[in-house]
N, C-alpha and C positions, 0 to 999 in steps of 0.2 A: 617830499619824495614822490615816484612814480603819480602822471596824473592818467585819471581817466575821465571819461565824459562827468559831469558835474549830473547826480540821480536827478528823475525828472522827479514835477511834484509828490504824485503819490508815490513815486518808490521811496524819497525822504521822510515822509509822511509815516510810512509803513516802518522804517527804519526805526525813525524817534520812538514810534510807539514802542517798539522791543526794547529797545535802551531802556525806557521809562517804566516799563515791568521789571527790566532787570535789575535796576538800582529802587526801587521802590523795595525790593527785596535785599537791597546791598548797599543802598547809602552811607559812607560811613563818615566819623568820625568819630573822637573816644573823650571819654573823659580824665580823670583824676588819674593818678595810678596806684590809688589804695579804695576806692571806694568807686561804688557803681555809681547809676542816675535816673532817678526819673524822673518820668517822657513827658511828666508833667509840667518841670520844670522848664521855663522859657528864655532862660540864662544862655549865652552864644556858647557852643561846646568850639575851644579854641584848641588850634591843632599849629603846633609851634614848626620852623623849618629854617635850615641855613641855607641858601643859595648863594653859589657863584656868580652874582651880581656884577661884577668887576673882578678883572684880571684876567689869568688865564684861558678859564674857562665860562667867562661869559656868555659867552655865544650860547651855550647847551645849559647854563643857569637861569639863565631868560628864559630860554624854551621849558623851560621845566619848570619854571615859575605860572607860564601862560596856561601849562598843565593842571598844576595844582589847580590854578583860578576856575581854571573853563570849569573843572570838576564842581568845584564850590557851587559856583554860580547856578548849575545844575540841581545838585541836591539841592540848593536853598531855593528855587525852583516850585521843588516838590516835595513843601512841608519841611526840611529840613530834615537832621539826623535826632531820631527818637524824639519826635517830635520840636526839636530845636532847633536853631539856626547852627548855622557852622561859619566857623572865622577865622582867618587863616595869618596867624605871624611870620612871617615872613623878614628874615633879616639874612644882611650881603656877610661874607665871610671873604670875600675880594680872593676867592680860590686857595686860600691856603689852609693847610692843617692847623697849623695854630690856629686862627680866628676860627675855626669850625667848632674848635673843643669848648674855647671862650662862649661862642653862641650857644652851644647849647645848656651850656651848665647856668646861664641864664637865663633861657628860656623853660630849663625845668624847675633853677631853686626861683626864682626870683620872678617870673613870668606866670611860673606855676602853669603851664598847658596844660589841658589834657589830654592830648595824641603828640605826637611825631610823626612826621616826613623826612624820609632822608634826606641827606644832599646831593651834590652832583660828584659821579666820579668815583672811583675806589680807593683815588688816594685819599679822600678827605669822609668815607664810609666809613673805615676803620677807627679813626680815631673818634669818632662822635657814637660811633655803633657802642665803644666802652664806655662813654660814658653815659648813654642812655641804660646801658647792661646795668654800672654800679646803680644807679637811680629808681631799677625797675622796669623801663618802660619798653613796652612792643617798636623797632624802629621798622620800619615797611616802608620797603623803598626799591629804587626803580635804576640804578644806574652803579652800584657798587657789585657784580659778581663777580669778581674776578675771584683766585684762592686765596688772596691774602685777606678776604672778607672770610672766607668761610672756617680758614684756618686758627680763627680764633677762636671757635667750635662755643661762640655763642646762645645763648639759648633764645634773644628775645632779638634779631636778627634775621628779614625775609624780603629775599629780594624777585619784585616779579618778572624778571625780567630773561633772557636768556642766560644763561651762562657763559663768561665772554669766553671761557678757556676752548669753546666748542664753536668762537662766532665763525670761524674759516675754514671748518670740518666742509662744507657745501663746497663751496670751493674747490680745496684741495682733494674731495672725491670726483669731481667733476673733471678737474685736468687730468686726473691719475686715469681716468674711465677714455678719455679721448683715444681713438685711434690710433696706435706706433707711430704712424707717419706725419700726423697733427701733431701729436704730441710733445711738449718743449722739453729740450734735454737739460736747461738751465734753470738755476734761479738764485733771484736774490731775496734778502733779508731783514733790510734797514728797520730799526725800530726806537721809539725812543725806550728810555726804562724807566717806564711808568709800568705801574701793578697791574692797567689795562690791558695793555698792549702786550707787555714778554710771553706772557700763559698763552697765547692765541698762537705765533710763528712755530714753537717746536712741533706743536702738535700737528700742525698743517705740514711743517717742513719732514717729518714722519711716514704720513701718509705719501707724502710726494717723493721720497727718496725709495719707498718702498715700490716706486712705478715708473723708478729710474731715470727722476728727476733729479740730477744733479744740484747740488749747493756749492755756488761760484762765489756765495758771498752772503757774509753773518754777520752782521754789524749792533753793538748795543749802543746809542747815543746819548748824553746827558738828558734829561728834560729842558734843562737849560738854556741851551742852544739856540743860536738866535741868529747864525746864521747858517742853511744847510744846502748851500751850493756845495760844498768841499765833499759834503756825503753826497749828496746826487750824483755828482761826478764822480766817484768812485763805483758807485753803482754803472753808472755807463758804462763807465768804464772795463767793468767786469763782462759785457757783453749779455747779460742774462735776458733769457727767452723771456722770463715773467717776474714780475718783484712784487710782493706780500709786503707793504709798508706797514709796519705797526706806528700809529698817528693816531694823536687823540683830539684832534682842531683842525677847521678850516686853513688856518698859517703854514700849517707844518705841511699838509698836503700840496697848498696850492706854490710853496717853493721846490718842490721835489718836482712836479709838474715844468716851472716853468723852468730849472735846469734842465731839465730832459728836454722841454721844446729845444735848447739853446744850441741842446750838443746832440740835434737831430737824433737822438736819441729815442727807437719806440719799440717798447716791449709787444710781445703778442698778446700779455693780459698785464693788467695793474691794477691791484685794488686792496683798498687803504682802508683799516680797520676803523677809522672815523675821519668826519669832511665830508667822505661826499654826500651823506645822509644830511645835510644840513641845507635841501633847496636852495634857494635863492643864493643866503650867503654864500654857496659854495660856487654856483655861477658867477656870483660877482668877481669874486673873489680871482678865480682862472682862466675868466671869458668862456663866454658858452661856445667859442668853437673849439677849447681842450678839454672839454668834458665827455665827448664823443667816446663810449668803450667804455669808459673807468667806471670801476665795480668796488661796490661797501659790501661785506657782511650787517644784517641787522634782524630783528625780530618782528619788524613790522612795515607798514609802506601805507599810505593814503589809502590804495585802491585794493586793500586787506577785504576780501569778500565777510566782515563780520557786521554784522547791521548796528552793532554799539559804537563798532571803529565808522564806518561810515557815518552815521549821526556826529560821534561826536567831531569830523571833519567840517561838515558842515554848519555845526556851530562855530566849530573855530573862524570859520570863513565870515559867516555870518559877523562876528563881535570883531575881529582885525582886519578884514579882507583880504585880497587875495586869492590864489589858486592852491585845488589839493595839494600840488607841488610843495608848495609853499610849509606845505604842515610836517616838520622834522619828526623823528621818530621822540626824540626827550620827549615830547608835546604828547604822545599816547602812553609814554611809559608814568609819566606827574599822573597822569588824569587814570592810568592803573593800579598807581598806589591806591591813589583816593578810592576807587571802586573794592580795595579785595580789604582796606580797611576797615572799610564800610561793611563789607558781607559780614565781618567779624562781631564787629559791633553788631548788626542784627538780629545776629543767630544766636549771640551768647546776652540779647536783651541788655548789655552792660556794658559798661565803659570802665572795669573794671581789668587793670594791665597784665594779669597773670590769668583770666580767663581768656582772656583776646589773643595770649601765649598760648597758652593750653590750645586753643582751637584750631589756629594756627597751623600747628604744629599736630594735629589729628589726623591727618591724611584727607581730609576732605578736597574735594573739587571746588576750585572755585572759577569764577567767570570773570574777562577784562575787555577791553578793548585791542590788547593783543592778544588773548583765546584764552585759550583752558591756563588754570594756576594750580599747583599742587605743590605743597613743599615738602622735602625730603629733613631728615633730621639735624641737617645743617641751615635749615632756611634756603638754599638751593630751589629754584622753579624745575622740576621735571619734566614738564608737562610742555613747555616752552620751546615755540618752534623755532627752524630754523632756518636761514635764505639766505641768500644774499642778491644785490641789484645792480642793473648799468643802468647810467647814462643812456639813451639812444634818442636823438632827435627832439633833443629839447626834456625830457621826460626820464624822471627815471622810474624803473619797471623792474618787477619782478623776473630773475630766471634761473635762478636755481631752488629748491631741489628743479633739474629735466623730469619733467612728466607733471611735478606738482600743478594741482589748478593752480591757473591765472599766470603760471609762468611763459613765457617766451622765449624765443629762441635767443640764444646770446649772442652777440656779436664777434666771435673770433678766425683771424686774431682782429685786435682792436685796430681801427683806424690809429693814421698818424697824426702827432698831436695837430692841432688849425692854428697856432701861430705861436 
């Protein structure tokens, strides 16, 4: 996402350092989930996890894999967690809910971890969230908020991440705030029905009818779908000033883009609840001249003025190469788990799964690479900011909240698409 100059020596320098204070106080990983550990012992503390390796949702299973790792690779670094190493199991669930519940219930009777990472996604939170519930264990994870996570008013269930039901609240305050005369009197709605995406449109579509943006067009589509020329072009077809896609993948965005190119087709703003956060793939994917304009909600961006998010960018850089661009948001959210599991483990000296709940779940502050952590009684991050970014000249950049640091001016209405 968004790049900026790459820090010169000492500004990275200066960076690592704070990183390296801050997880020397928040390294984490856990142990067992009936019995604590000790720091004496030099046994790997294994932290078990199901990724989206294949299928669907590869693309953001990877990245959040490269998260987990960088995280690892860190602590172990610097002495390890409570003085041990940390080790990461890691197996593919090929994106779906079945394999997910399979993974885990292996990785806790049979694998015996002693932590949890979530997986990727809401759809496949849910069903691994209960079975880590029946088992005991704390699951801390980075990509499940939607409500159908929190509705199941778990107790041992915290995700750091935004809350997606609020990721287009920026957004939709932002066009409602535009000038009468700016201002788009349309909009569309297109979404698939995934658990991520539906909670995110009403709420924006709310705020936007309430500043007398019309709704030309409300669409729920299968997940299934494979192919969505037919829905693009009813979109066009509706004429709408601006369209809020609910999209959870590269695919699904970059076909709604390139029907729009076909049927000259260009809204004054578009931006899709996931895709474009995904660098590179997401250039590849729609050619970097229809990227111009198009806007993600998200909680984080490369060029995040936090000196942990910075480090750990250029670690990443560092071990895969590449450009900040290049560093999706999964990639700070994997490497956030690891950081606020670690505080947890710290502070409660234990690897012990109903104190690492209990602590949790305390009110206390914690610190990530996407900022402040605080969870409310649902496991819900409070505390967790909110933005969203375009596209502009190669780069995508921070600009909403208007006035927030590091924001820029947005580009509207957007250019038309480049081919």
């Amino acid at each position: 996402m968004g790049s900026r100059r790459v820090a010169r020596m000492m500004g990275l320098l200066a960076a690592v350092g704070l990183l390296a204070a801050a997880c020397s106080n928040a390294s984490g990983g856990n142990s067992s989930s009936t019995s604590g550990s000790s720091s004496s012992s030099k046994q790997p503390i294994v932290i078990g996890a199901s990724l989206s390796l294949s299928g669907d949702f590869s693309a953001d299973g990877q990245a959040f894999q490269r998260g987990y790792q960088l995280w690892a690779d860190y602590v172990n670094s610097h002495g390890g967690l409570l003085g041990r190493p940390v080790k990461l199991d890691i197996v593919s669930d090929a994106s779906s809910p079945t394999q997910v519940v399979t993974n885990y219930q292996q990785l806790i009777t049979v694998d015996h971890v002693n932590l949890l990472f979530g997986p990727f996604s809401t759809l496949l939170t849910v069903p691994s969230a209960k079975v880590a519930a029946r088992y005991g264990y704390a699951m801390v994870e980075g990509a499940g908020g939607a409500p159908a996570v929190f509705q199941l008013k778990l107790p041992n269930v915290f995700d750091v991440s935004l809350p997606v039901a609020d990721d287009l609240v920026p957004f939709a305050q932002w066009i409602a705030s535009l000038p009468a005369s700016q201002r788009p009197k349309t909009a569309a709605y297109p979404t698939s029905n995934d658990p991520f995406t539906e909670p995110q449109l009403p709420v924006a579509e709310k705020i936007l009818q309430a500043a007398g943006v019309r709704t030309v067009y409300f669409k729920v589509f299968p997940a299934e779908v494979t192919d969505y020329t037919p829905i693009a072009d009813q979109v066009a077809s509706s004429g709408a000033q601006i369209v809020l896609l609910g999209s959870v993948d590269v695919p699904t965005v970059s076909a709604f883009i390139q029907a729009f190119a076909q049927q000259h087709y260009n809204p004054k703003a578009f931006i899709a609840t996931a895709g474009p956060d995904q660098g590179a793939s997401f250039v590849k994917a729609v050619g970097a001249s229809n990227t111009e304009g198009v806007m993600v909600p998200n909680g984080w961006f490369p060029g995040y003025p936090n000196a942990q998010s910075q480090a750990m960018v250029q670690a990443y850089i560092q071990k895969w190469g590449g450009t900040p661009s290049d560093v999706n948001a999964d990639v700070a959210e994997g490497y956030s788990v690891g950081q606020v599991l670690a505080q947890a483990v710290e502070a409660t000296h234990s690897l012990d799964q109903s104190k690492i709940i209990a602590y949790l779940h305390s009110g206390v502050v914690l610190q990530s690479v996407q900022g402040a952590v605080q969870f409310d009684s649902l496991g819900e991050n409070g505390k967790a900011a909110a933005f969203a970014f375009q596209w502009q000249h190669g780069n995508l950049v921070q600009v909403l909240p208007v006035g927030a640091p590091g924001s820029k001016a947005a580009e509207y209405p957007k250019p038309a698409w480049g081919g």
